[in-house]
C-alpha positions as CSV (number, residue, x, y, z in Angstrom):
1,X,85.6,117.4,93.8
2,X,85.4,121.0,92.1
3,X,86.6,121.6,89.1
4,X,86.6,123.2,85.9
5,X,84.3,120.0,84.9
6,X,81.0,121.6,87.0
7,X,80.9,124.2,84.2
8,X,81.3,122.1,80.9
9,X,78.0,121.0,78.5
10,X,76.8,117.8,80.2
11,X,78.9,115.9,76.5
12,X,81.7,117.3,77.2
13,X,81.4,116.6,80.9
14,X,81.0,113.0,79.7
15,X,84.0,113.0,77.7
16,X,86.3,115.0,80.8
17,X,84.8,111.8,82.7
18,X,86.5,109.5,80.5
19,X,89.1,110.9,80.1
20,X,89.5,110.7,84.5
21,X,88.4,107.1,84.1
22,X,91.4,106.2,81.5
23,X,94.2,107.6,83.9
24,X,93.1,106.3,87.0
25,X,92.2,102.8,85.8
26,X,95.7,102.6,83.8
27,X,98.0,104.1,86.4
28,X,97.0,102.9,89.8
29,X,100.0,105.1,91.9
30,X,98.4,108.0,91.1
31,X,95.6,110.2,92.9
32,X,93.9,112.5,91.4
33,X,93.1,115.9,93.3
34,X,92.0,120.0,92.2
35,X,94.9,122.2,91.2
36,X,96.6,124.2,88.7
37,X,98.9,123.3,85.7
38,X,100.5,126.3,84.3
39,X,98.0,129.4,83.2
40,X,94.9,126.8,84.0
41,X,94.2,127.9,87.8
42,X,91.3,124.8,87.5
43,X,92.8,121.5,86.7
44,X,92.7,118.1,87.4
45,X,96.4,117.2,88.6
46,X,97.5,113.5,88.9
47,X,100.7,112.9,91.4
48,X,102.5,110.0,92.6
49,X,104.5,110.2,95.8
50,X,103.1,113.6,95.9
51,X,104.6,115.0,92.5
52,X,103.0,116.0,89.9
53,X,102.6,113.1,87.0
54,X,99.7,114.3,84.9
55,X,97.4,117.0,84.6
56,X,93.9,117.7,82.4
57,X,93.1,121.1,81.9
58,X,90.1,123.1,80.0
59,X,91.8,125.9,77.8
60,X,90.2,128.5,75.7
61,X,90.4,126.6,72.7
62,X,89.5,122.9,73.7
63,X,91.8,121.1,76.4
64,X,95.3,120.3,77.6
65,X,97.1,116.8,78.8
66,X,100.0,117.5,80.9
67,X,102.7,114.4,81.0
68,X,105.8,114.3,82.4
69,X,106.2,110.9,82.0
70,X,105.5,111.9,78.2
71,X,108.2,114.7,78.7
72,X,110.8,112.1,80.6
73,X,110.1,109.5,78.2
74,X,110.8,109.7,74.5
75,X,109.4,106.5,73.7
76,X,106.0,107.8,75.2
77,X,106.2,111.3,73.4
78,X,107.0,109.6,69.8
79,X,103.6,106.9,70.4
80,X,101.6,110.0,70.8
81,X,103.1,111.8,67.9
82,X,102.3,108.5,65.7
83,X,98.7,107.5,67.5
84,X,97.2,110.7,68.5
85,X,96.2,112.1,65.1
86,X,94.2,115.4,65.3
87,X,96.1,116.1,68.8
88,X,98.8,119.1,68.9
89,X,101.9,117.1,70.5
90,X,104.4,119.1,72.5
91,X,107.1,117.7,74.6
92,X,105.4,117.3,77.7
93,X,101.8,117.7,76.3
94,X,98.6,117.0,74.3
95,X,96.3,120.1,73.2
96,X,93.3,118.2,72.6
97,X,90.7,120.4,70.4
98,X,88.3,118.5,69.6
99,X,87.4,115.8,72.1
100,X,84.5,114.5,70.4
101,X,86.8,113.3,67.8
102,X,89.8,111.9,70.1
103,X,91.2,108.8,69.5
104,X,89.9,107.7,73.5
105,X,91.8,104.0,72.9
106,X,95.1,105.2,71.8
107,X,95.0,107.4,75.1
108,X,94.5,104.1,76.9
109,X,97.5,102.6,75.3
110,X,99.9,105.9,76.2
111,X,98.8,105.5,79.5
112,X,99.5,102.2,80.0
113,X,102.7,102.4,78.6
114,X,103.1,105.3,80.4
115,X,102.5,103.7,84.0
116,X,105.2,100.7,82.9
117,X,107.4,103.0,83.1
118,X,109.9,103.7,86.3
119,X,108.5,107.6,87.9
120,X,111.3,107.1,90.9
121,X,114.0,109.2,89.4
122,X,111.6,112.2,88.0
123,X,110.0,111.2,91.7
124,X,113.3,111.6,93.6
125,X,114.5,114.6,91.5
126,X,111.8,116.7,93.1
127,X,111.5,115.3,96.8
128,X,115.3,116.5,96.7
129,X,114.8,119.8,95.3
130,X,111.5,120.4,97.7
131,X,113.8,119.5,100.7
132,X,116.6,122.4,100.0
């Protein structure tokens, strides 16, 4: 898979890797495939059902987490506002500028929480607007 990973320092690639690891061993109804999330043309994007759930992105000052379970879910966006310290927290995602100093196991615990939680209606939502 090619992605903006082939071009990162081999600790930052190890860190990316994590990252990757995190998401697809805590939500198993996602697959992970090459595409683009916003102004990032080379992204990791994470769909379920074929929409988009999650996306990891390289940015020009350190990296991006895209959630829209986080942005669905207010209980998911205040745990990352209270367990991500160091992390700029927006709605529907996690600037991440430092990754060397990223908490890796409260990550872990969002995404767990965040595969508990019932995608169908955010899933249904856009197989209905796709189909018009």
């Amino acid at each position: 898979m090619t992605s903006f990973i082939d071009g990162l320092p081999s600790g930052q690639k190890r860190l990316v890797n994590r990252l990757r690891k995190i998401i697809r061993d805590q939500d198993k109804a996602v697959t992970e495939a090459p595409g683009a999330i916003m102004r990032a043309k080379n992204a990791l994007c994470y769909s379920q059902d074929d929409v988009f759930k999650y996306g990891l992105a390289r940015t020009a000052s350190g990296f991006t987490f895209h959630s829209m379970v986080m942005y669905a879910n207010v209980d998911v966006l205040d745990f990352a506002k209270t367990q991500l310290k160091g992390v700029k927290v927006q709605k529907g995602c996690l600037n991440i500028s430092s990754l060397e100093d990223f908490n890796f196991d409260a990550f872990e615990e969002m995404l767990r929480l965040s595969a508990s939680k019932d995608f169908s209606p955010v899933i249904a939502h856009y197989q209905k607007r796709n189909r018009k």
